[in-house]
C-alpha atoms as a printed R data frame, in Angstrom:
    type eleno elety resid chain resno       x       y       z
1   ATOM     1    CA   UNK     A     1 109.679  96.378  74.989
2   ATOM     2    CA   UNK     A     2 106.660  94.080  74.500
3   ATOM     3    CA   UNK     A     3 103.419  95.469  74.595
4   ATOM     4    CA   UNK     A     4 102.796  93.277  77.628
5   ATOM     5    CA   UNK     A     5 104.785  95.707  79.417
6   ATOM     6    CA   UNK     A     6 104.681  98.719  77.697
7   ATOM     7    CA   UNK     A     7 100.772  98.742  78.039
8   ATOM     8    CA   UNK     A     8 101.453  98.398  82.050
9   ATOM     9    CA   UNK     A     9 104.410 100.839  82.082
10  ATOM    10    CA   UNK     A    10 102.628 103.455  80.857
11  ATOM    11    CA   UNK     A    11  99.939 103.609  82.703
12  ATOM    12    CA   UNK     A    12 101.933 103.614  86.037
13  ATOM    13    CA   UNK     A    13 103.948 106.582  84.819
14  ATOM    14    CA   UNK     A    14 100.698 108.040  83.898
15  ATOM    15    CA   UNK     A    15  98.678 107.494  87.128
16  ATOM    16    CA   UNK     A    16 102.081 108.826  88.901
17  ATOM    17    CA   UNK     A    17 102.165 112.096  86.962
18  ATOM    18    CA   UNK     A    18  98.410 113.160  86.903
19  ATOM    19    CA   UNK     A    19  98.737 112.572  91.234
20  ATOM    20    CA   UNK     A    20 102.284 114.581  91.267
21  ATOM    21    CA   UNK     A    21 100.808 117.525  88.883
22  ATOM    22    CA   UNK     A    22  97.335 117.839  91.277
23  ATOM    23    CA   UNK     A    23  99.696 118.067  94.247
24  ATOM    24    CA   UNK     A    24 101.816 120.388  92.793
25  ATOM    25    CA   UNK     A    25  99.050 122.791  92.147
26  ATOM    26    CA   UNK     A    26  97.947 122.409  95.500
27  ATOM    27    CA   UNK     A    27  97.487 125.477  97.903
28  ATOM    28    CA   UNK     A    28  95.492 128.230  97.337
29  ATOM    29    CA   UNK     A    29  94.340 126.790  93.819
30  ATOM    30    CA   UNK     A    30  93.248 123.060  95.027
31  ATOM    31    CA   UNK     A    31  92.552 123.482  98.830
32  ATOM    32    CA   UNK     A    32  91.670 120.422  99.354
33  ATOM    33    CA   UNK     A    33  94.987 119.299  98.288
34  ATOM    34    CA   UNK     A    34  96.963 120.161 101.549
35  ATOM    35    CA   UNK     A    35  99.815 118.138 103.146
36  ATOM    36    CA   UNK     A    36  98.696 119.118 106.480
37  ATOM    37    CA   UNK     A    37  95.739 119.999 108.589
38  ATOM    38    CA   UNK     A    38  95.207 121.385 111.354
39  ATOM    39    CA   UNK     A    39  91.363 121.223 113.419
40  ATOM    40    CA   UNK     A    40  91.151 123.814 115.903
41  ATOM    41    CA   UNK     A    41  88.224 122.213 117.203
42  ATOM    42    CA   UNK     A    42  86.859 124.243 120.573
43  ATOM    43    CA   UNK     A    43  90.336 125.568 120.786
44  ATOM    44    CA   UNK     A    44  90.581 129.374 119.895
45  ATOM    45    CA   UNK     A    45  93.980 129.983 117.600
46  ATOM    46    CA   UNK     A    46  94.630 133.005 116.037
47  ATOM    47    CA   UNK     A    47  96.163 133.474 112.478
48  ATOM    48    CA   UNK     A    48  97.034 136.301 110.815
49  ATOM    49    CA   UNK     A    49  94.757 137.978 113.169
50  ATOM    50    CA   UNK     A    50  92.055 136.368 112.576
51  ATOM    51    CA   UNK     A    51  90.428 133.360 114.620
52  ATOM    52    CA   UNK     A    52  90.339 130.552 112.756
53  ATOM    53    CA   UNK     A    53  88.397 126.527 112.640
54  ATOM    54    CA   UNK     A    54  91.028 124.992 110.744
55  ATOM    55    CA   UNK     A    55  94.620 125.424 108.865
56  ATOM    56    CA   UNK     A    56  95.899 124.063 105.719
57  ATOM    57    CA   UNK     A    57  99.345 123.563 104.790
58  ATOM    58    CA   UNK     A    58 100.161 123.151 100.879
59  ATOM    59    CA   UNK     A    59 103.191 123.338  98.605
60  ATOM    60    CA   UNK     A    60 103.169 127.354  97.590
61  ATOM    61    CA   UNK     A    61 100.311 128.753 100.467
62  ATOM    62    CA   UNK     A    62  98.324 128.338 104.078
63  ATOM    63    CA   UNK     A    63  95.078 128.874 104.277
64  ATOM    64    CA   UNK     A    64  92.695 128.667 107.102
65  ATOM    65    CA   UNK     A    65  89.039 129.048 107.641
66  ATOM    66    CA   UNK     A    66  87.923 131.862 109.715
67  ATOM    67    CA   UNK     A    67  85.997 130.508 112.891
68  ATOM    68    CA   UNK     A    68  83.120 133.065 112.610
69  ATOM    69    CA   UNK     A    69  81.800 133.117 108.822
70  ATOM    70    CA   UNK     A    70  83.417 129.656 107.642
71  ATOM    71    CA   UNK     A    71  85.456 131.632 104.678
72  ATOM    72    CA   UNK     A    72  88.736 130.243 103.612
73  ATOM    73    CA   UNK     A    73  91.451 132.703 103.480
74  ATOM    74    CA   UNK     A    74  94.369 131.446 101.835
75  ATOM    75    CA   UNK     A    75  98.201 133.527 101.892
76  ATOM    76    CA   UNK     A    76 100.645 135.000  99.621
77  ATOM    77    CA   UNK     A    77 101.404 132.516  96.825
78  ATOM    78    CA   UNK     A    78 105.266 132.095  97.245
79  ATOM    79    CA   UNK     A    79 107.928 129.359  97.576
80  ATOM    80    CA   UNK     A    80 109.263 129.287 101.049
81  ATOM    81    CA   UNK     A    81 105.838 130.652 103.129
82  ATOM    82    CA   UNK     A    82 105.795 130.730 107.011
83  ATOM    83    CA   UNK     A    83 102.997 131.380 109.489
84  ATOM    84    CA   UNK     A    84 102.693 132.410 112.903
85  ATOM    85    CA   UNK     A    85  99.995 130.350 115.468
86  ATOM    86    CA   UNK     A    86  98.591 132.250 118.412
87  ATOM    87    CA   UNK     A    87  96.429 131.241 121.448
88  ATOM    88    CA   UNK     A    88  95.566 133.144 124.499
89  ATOM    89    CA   UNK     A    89  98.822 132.112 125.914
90  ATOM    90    CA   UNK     A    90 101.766 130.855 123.711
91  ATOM    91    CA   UNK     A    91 102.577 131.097 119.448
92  ATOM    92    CA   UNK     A    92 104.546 129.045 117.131
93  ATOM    93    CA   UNK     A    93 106.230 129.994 114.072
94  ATOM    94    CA   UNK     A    94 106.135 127.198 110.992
95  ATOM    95    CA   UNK     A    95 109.174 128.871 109.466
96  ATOM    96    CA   UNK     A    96 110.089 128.785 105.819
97  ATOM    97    CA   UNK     A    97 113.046 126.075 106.283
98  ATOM    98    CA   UNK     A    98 109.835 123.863 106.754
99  ATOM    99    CA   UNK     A    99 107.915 124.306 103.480
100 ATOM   100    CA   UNK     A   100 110.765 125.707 101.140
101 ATOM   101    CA   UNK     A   101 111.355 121.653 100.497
102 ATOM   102    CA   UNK     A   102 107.931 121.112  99.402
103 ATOM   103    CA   UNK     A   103 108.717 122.593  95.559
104 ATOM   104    CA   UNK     A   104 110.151 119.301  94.834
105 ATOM   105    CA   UNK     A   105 107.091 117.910  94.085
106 ATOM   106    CA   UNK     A   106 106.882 119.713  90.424
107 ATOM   107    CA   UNK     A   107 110.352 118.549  89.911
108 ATOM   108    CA   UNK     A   108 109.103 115.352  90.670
109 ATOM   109    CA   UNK     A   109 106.249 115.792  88.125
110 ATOM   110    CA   UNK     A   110 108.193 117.092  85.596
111 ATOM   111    CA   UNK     A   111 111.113 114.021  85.426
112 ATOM   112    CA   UNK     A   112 107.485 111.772  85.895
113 ATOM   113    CA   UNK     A   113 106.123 113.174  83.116
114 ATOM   114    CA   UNK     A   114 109.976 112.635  80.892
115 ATOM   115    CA   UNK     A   115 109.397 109.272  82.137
116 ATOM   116    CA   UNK     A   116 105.990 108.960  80.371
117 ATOM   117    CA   UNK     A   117 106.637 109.915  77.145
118 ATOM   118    CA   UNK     A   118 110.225 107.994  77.129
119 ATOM   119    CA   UNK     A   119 108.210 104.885  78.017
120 ATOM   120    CA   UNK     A   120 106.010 105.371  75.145
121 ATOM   121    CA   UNK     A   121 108.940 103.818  72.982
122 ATOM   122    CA   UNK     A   122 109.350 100.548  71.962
123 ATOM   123    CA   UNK     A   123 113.382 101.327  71.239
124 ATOM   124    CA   UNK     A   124 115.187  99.043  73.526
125 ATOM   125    CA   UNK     A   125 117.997 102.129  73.807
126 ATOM   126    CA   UNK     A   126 115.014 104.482  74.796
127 ATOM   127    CA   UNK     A   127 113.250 101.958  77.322
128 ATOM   128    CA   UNK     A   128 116.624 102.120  79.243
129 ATOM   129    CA   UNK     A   129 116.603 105.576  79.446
130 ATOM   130    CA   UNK     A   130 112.579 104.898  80.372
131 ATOM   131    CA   UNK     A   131 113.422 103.046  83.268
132 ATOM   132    CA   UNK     A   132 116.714 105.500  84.577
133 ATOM   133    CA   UNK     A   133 114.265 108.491  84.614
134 ATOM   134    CA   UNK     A   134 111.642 106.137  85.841
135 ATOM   135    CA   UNK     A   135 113.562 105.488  88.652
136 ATOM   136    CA   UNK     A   136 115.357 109.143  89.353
137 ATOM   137    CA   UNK     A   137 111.309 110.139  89.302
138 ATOM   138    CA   UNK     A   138 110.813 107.781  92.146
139 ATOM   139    CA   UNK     A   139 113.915 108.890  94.424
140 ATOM   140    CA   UNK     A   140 112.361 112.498  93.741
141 ATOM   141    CA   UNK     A   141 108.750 111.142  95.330
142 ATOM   142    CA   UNK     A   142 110.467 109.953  97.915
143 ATOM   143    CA   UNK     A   143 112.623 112.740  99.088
144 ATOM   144    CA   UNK     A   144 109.450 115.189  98.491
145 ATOM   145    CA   UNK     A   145 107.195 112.174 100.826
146 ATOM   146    CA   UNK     A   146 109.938 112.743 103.257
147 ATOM   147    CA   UNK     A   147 109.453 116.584 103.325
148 ATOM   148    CA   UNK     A   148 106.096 116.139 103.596
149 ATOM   149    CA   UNK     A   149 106.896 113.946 106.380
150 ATOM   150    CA   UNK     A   150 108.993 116.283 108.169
151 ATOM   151    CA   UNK     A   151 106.222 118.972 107.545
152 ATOM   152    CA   UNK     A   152 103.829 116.994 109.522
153 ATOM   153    CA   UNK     A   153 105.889 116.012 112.749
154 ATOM   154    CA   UNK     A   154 107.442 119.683 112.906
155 ATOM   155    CA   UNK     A   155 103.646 121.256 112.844
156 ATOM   156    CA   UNK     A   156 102.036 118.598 114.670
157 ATOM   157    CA   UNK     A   157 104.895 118.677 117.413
158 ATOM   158    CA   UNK     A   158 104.747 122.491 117.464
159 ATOM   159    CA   UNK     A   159 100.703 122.763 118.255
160 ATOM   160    CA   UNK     A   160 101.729 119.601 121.287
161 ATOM   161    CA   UNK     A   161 104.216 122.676 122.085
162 ATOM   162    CA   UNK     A   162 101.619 125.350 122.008
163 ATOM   163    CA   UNK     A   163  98.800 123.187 124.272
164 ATOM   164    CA   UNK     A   164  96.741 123.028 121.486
165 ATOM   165    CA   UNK     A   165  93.517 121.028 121.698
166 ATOM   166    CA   UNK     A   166  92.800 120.247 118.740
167 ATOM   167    CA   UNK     A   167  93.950 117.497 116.106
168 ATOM   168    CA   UNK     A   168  96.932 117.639 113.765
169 ATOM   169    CA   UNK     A   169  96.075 115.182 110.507
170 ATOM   170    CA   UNK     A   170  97.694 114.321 107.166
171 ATOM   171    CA   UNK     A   171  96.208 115.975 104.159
172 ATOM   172    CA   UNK     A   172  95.449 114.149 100.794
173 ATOM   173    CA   UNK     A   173  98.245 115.627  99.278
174 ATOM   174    CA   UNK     A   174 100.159 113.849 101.552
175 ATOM   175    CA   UNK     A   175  98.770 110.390 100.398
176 ATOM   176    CA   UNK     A   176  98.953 111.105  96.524
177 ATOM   177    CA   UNK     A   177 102.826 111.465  97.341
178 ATOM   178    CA   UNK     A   178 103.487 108.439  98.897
179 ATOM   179    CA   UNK     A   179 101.304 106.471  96.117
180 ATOM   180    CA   UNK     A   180 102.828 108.318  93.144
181 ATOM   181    CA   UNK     A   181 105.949 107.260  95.019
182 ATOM   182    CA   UNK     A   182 105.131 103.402  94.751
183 ATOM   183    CA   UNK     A   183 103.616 103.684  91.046
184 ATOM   184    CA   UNK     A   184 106.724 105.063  89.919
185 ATOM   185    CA   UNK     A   185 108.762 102.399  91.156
186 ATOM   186    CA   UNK     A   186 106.002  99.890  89.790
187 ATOM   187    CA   UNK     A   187 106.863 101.560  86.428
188 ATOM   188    CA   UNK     A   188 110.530 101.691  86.254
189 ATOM   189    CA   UNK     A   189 110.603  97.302  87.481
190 ATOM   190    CA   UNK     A   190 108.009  97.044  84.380
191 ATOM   191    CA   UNK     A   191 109.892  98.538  82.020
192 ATOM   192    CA   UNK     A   192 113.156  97.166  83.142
193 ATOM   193    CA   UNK     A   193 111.609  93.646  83.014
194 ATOM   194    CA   UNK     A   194 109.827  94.332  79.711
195 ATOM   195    CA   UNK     A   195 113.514  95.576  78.461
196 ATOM   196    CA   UNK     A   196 115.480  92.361  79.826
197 ATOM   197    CA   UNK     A   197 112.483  90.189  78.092
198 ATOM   198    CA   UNK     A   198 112.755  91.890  74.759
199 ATOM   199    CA   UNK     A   199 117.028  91.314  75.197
200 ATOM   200    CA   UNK     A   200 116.446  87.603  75.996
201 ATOM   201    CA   UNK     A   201 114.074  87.194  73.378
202 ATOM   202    CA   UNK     A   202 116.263  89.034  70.152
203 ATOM   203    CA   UNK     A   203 119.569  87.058  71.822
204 ATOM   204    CA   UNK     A   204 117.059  83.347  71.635
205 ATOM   205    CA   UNK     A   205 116.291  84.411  67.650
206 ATOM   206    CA   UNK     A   206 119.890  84.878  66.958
207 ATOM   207    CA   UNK     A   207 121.563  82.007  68.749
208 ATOM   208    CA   UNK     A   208 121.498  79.258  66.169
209 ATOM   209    CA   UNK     A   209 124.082  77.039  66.230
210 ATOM   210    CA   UNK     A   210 126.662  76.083  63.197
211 ATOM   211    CA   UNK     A   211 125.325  72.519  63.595
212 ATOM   212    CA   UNK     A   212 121.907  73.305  62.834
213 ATOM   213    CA   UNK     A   213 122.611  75.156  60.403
214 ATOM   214    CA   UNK     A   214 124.250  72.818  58.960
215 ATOM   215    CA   UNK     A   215 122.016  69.496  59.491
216 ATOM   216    CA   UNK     A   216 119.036  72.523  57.758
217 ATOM   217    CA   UNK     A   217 120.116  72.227  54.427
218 ATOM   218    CA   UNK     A   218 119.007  68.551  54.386
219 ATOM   219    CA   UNK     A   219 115.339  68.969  55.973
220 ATOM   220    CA   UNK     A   220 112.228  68.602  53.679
221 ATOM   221    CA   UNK     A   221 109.944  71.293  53.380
């Protein structure tokens, strides 16, 4: 693969992976990288016991801020977490069948991060299995932006269910997702392309005809 495309490849796959590994982090450890937020705004909802401003959904934990002090609280770091959402009237459960999806996002990383150092090769064998991985990395982003997705309408549908007041948003996390998504498909077409240049190229180079061959021996130097 030409360095025209190799250069490019690269840094798609690399963009891609350091947005998929921040994600996947997430919850309690990068709070501010949540899939979805809740505001309780003037609304009073109950967590855990404890009255809270606002609630943050992540990939392994929840964690809200408590309405009095301001202090984020986050849960039990685990794969699979639920939560239950009281008001003065009515609660909602966010079950684990909602967020036991969300651990495809390190899988996603991971393959992302295969991709990467695959791409790093100028091998044409090795740039095809660049832009396969490439590629599986992307379907991967997109089944974890679906979850994420799903996440959002089930929680923000559930709050419209609980007459909640408040506002029901899309975290960053969710947004890094769907652009890791597009970068890796950016980055398997590059190195695909930069693949079916280099093949066009070394088939040009070798295509010399017996004619010309022949009709060379008579040239002047």
């Amino acid at each position: 693969m030409s360095r025209a495309f190799c250069v490019p490849a690269v840094f798609f796959f690399f963009a891609a992976f350091v947005l998929l590994f921040i994600v996947s982090i997430s919850l309690p450890y990068l709070t501010a990288m949540d899939i979805t937020r809740v505001h309780a705004d003037s609304t009073t909802v109950s967590v855990a016991n404890n009255t809270a401003s606002q609630l943050r959904f992540g990939i392994w934990a929840y964690c809200y801020d408590l309405a009095n002090s301001g202090n984020r609280v986050c849960s039990t770091t685990g794969h699979g977490y639920s939560t239950v959402i009281n008001t003065q009237s009515n609660s909602v459960t966010i079950g684990s069948s909602w967020t036991r999806g969300l651990a495809v996002h390190p899988v996603a990383a991971g393959v992302t991060f295969i991709a990467l150092l695959l791409a790093l090769s100028q091998h044409i064998t090795v740039t095809l299995y660049a832009s396969l991985v490439g590629f599986l990395a992307a379907l991967l982003a997109f089944i974890a932006f679906l979850i994420d997705v799903a996440l959002f309408a089930y929680v923000k549908n559930q709050m419209g269910n609980l007459g909640f007041g408040g506002s029901t948003i899309t975290g960053p996390g969710f947004w890094l997702t769907f652009t890791s998504m597009i970068l890796l498909v950016l980055g398997g077409c590059t190195v695909c392309f930069g693949r079916r240049r280099r093949r066009m190229a070394n088939a040009t180079s070798t295509s010399t005809s017996p004619k010309e061959k022949f009709f060379s021996r008579f040239r002047r130097n």
